[in-house]
Steps between C-alpha positions, in 0.01 A plus 500: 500500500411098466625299728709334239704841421542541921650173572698549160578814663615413820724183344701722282568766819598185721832432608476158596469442129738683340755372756409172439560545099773663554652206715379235271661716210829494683499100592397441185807663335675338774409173447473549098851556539550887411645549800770245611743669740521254778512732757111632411395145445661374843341820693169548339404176393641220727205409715140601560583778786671685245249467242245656773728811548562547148125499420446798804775689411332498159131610669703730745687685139187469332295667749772803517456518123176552516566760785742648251201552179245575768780792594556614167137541440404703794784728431359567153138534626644798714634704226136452374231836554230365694361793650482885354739786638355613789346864430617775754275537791493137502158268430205441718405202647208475245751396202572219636277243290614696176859457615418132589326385167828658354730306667302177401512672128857532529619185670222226447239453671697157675848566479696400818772725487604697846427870368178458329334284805635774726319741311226330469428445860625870618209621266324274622487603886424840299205422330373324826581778742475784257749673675875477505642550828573168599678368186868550604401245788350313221808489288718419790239201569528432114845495496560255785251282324729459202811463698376203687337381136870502335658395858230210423585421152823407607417194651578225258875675497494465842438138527727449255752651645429327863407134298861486341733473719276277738529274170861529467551415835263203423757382263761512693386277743377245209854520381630456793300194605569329155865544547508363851254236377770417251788432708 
């Protein structure tokens, strides 16, 4: 792939852009004046703080939305025959490189979904070892890799979720001050 078609790519998978349309959608009917109930106006659109918060809860959903597609796909990718029944007697260790260049058939050569790299890579330590006694340990390895991979993905929720109510608080305090600062 160009770099063009990469950084294309990578703009149209990021959340920090679709949450930031999606809050400038939502001010925008807000201050078109599509939405007029004083109480969202007041709340969501009174002073800067809130502006902030609005515009990560709108990364933080977009980023779960994302999750959410990413989800969906995986689960249809498993339904999806990427290796042959396995004959009785089992397979040797030897088949491993057909098996392999079948799973790239199958899947694509550079797709990123969970079952297909795990395959991938268990074949791999086949093909390298040519034999197949270690490869539960392997897939227990593999496993833990992609748990702490998803565990990692989460991490823009997660600041979200921590940077929100630090804000709120934020507010608070700003109101507060302007009030006293009023009397």
């Amino acid at each position: 792939m160009s770099t063009l078609s990469n950084l294309s790519s990578l703009l149209l998978r990021s959340p920090l852009l679709w949450g930031a349309g999606l809050a400038f959608f939502f001010y925008s009917l807000i201050h078109g004046g599509v939405i007029t109930d004083e109480n969202l106006v007041r709340y969501l659109a009174g002073h800067w703080v809130e502006y902030i918060e609005v515009g990560l809860f709108c990364v933080g959903l977009s980023s779960l939305g994302m999750k959410a597609v990413d989800l969906f796909t995986q689960r249809r990718e498993l339904a999806a025959a990427l290796l042959p029944s396995v004959p009785a007697g089992g397979q040797h260790p030897s088949e491993a490189a057909s098996l392999q260049r079948q799973v790239a058939d199958e899947a694509g050569e550079n797709s990123t979904s969970y079952l297909p790299r795990r395959l991938r890579e268990a074949l791999d330590l086949v093909v390298r070892t040519g034999e197949a006694d270690d490869l539960e340990d392997h897939l227990k390895y593999l496993a833990d890799l992609d748990a702490a991979r998803a565990h990692a993905s989460y991490g823009l929720v997660r600041f979200v979720v921590w940077a929100i109510p630090i804000l709120g608080f934020l507010g608070t305090v700003i109101g507060i001050t302007v009030a006293i600062a009023n009397l």
